[in-house]
C-alpha positions as CSV (number, residue, x, y, z in Angstrom):
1,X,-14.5,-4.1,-4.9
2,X,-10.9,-3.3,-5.8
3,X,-9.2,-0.2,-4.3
4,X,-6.4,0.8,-6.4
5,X,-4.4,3.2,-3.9
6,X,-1.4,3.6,-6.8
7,X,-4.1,5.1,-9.0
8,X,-5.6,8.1,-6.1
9,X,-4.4,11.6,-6.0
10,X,-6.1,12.2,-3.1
11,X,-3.7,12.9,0.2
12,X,-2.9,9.8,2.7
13,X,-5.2,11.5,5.6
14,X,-8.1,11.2,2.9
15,X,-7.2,7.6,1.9
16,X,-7.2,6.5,5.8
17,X,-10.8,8.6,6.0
18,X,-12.2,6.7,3.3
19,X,-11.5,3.1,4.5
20,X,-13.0,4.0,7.9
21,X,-16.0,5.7,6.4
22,X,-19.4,3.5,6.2
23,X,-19.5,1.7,3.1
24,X,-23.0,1.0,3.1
25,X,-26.7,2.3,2.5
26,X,-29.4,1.0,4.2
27,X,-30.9,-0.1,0.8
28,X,-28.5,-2.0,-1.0
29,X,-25.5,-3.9,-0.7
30,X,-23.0,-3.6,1.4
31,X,-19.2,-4.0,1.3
32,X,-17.7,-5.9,3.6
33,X,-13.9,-4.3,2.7
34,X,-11.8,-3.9,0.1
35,X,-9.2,-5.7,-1.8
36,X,-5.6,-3.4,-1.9
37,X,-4.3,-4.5,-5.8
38,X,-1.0,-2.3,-5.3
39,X,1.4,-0.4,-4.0
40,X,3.1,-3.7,-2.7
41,X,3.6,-4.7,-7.3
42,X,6.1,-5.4,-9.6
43,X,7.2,-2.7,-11.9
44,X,8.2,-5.4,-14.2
45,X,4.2,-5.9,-14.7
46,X,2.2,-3.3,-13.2
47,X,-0.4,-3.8,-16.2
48,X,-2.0,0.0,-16.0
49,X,-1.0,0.8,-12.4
50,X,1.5,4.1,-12.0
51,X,4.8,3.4,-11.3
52,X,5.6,5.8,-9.6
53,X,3.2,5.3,-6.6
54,X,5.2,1.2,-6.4
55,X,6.9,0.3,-3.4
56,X,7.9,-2.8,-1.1
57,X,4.8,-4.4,0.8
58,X,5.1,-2.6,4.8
59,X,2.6,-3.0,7.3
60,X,3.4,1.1,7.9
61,X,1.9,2.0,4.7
62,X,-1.3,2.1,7.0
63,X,-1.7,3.0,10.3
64,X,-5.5,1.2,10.1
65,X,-5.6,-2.1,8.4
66,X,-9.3,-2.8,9.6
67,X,-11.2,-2.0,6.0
68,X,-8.1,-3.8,4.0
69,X,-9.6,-7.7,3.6
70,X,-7.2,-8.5,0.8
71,X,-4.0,-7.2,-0.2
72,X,-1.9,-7.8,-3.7
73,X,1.7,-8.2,-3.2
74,X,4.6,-9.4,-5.2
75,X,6.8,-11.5,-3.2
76,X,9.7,-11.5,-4.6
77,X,9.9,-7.1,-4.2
78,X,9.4,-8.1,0.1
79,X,12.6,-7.9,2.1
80,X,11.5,-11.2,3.9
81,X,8.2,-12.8,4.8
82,X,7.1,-10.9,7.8
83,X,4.1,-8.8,6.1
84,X,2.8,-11.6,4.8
85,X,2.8,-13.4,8.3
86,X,1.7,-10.1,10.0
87,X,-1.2,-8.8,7.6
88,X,-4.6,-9.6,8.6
89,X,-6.2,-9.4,5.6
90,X,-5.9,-11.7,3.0
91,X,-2.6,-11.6,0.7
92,X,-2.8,-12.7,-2.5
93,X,0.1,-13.3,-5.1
94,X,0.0,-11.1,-8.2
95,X,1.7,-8.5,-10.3
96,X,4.3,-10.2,-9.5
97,X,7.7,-12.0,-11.4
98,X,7.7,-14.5,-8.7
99,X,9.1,-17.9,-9.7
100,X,8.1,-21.4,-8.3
101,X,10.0,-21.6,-5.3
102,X,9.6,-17.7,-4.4
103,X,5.8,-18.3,-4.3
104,X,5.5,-21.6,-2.6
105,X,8.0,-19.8,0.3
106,X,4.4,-16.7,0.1
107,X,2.3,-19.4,0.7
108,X,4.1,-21.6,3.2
109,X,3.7,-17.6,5.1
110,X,0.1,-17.6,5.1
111,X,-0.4,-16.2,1.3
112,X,-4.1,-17.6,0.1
113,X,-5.0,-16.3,-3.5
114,X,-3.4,-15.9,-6.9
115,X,-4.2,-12.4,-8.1
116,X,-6.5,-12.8,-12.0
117,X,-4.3,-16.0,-12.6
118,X,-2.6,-15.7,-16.0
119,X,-2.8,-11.7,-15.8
120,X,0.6,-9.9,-14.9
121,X,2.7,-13.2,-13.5
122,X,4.5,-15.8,-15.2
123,X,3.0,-18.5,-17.3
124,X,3.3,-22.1,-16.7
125,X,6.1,-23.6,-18.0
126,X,7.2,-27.2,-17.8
127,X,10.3,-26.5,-16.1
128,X,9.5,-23.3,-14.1
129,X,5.9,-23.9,-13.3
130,X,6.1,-20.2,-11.4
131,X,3.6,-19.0,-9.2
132,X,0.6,-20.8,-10.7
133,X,2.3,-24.1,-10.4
134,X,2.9,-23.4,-6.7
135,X,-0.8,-22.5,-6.0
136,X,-1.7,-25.8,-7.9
137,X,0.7,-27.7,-5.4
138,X,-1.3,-26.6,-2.0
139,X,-4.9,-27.3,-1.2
140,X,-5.4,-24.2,0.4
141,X,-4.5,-21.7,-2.2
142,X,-7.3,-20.2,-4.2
143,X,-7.0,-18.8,-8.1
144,X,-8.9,-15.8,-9.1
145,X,-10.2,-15.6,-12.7
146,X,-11.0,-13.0,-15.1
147,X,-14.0,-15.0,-17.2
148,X,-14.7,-11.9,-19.4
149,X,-13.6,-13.5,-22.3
150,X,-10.9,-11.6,-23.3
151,X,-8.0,-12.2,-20.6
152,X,-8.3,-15.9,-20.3
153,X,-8.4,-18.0,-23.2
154,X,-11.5,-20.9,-22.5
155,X,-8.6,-23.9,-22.8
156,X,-7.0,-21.7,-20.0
157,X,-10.1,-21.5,-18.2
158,X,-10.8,-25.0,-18.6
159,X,-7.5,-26.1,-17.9
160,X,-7.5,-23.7,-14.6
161,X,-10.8,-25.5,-13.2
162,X,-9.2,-29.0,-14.1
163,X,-5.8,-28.0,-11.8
164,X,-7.4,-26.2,-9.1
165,X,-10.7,-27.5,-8.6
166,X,-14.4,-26.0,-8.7
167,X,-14.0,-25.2,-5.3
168,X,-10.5,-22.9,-5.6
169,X,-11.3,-20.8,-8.4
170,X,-12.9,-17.6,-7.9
171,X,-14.4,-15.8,-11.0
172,X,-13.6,-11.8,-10.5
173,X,-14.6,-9.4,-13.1
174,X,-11.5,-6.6,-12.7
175,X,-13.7,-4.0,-13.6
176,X,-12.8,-0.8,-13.5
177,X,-14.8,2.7,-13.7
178,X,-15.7,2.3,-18.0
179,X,-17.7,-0.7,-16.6
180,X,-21.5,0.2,-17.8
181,X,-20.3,3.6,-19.5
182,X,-19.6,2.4,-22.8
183,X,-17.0,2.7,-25.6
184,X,-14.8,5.7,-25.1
185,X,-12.1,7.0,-23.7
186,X,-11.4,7.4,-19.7
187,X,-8.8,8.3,-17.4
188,X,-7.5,5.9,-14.6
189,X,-4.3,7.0,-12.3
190,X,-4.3,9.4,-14.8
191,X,-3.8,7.6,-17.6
192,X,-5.4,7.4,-20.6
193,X,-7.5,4.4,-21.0
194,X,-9.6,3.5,-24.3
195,X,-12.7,1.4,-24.3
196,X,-13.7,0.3,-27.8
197,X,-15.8,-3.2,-28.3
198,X,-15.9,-3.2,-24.5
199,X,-12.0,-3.7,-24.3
200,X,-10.2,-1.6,-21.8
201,X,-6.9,-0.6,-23.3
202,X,-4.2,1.6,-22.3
203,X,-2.1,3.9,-25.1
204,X,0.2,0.9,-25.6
205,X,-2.6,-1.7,-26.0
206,X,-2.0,-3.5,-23.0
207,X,-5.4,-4.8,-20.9
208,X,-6.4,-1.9,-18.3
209,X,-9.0,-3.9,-16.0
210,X,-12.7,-4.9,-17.2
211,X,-15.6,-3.7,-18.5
212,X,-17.6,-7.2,-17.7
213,X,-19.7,-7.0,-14.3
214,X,-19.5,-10.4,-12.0
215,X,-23.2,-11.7,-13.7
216,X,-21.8,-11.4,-17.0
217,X,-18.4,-13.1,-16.0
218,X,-20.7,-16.3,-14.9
219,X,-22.6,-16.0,-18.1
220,X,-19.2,-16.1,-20.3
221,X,-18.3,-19.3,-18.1
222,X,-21.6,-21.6,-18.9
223,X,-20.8,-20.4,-22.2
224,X,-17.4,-21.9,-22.1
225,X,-19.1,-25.0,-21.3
226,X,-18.8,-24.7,-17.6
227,X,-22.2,-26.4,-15.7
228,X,-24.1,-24.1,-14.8
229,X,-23.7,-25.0,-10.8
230,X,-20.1,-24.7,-10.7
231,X,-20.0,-21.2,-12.7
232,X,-22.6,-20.0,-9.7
233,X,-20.4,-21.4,-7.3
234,X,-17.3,-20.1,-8.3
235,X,-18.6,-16.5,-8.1
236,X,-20.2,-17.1,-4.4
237,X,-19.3,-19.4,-2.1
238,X,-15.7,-19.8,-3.6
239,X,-14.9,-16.0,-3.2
240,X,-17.2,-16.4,0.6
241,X,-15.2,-19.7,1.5
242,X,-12.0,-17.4,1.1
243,X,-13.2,-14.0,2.5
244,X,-14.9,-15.4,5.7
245,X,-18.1,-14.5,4.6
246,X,-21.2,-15.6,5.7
247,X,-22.5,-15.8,2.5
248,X,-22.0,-17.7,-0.7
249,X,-25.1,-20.0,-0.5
250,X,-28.7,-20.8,0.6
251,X,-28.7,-22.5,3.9
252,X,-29.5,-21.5,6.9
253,X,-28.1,-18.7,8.7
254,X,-26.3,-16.9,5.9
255,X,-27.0,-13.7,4.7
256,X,-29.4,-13.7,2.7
257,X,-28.0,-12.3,-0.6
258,X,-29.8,-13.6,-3.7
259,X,-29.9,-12.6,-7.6
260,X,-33.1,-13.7,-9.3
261,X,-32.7,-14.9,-12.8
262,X,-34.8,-16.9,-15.6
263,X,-34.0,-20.0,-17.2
264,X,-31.9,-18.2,-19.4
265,X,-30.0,-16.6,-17.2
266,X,-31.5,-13.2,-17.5
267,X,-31.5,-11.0,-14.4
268,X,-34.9,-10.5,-13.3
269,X,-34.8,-9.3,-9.4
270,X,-32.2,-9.0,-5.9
271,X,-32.3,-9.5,-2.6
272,X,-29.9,-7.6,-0.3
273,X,-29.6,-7.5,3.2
274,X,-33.3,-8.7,3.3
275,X,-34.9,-6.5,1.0
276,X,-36.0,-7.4,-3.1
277,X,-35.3,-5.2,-5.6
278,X,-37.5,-5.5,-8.7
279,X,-35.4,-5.6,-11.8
280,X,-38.2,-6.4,-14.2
């Protein structure tokens, strides 16, 4: 779950009562926290975010970090490294106009993740490899991926897997609220966003976020050509493996949160926090 706080209208009181409220129901899944994309951006590519709600990554922004478990920052808009040593939840590089050496400094601070790699940073280039190149340069450093088939190309896909590793990407689906509703048009940070053939596109045709849920994100992998295994993986225990999670896979003594599906990869039943869910 992605909380966009650049995108509320409500007050900061009602923000901080949010993040401490329970975030659970008794028959379902829960969620463990949520991952802060923004305030901490780049103006330069803030994709759909509101600009006017940007500002430098500050441990004061919150009195309560608890619920936070990941937070998006640009490093090159921080006045030195010390939220990124301080944070406790997992910072992750993104909307950013970092270069190579500005993001292998975020990482050498304890920064972890590359915010839907491609998306709103600089590309690879042979001579400025940027923030990407960095990542690819540690073996701690994970890259998140938006497999909806529309922001990543499948050679870029391909090509991500092949630099990182199976077991340092992280498929993400960046949806946001049109997910499930449809062609049309929606409002996000108020903003004007436009759904049609399940894109998500803002007035000025730039990408707004997803419409693709997770299970359809893994689908759009194996249909890449990505085995089966590692598509799974990549949208499980990668994600777990970098969260702290004690979930991810089936072993003993983890949490046991399972999808169902049928050879073809058709939904057919979950099981959350110990309880199955009939699909069909």
């Amino acid at each position: 779950t992605t909380w966009y706080p650049t995108t509320m209208t409500m007050g900061r009181e009602d923000i901080i009562s949010a993040l401490k409220a329970e975030t659970y129901s008794e028959d379902g899944a829960n969620i463990p926290g949520f991952h802060m994309e923004g305030p901490f951006i780049n103006a330069n590519h803030k994709g759909a975010q509101n600009e006017d709600f940007i500002v430098p990554p500050s441990m004061d922004f919150l009195p309560d970090w608890s619920r936070v478990k990941m937070v998006t920052i640009a490093p090159e808009c921080a006045p030195d490294d010390s939220f990124i040593r301080e944070c406790p939840a997992v910072v992750s590089i993104g909307h950013t106009d970092a270069d190579y050496d500005c993001a292998l400094r975020a990482f050498a601070a304890g920064a972890r993740c590359l915010t839907h790699t491609f998306n709103a940073m600089p590309p690879i280039h042979h001579r400025a490899p940027g923030p990407i190149g960095a990542g690819a340069m540690r073996d701690d450093v994970y890259a998140q991926l938006i497999c909806d088939g529309r922001h990543v190309h499948m050679a870029a896909v391909k090509m991500l897997i092949s630099i990182f590793g199976e077991d340092r990407v992280v498929l993400i689906s960046d949806s946001m609220r049109a997910t499930g509703l449809g062609d049309g048009e929606y409002m996000f940070g108020g903003q004007k966003i436009h759904v049609t053939g399940g894109a998500a596109l803002t007035e000025d045709d730039h990408l707004a976020g997803s419409t693709t849920n997770l299970f359809d994100c893994v689908k759009v992998a194996i249909s890449f050509g990505i085995p089966e295994d590692t598509a799974v993986k990549m949208a499980s225990e990668n994600p777990a493996r970098l969260m702290g999670l004690n979930k991810g896979k089936v072993a003993v003594g983890m949490d046991a949160d399972l999808i169902f599906t049928d050879k073809d990869m058709n939904l057919r039943a979950v099981l959350c926090r110990e309880k199955l869910h009939e699909i069909a």
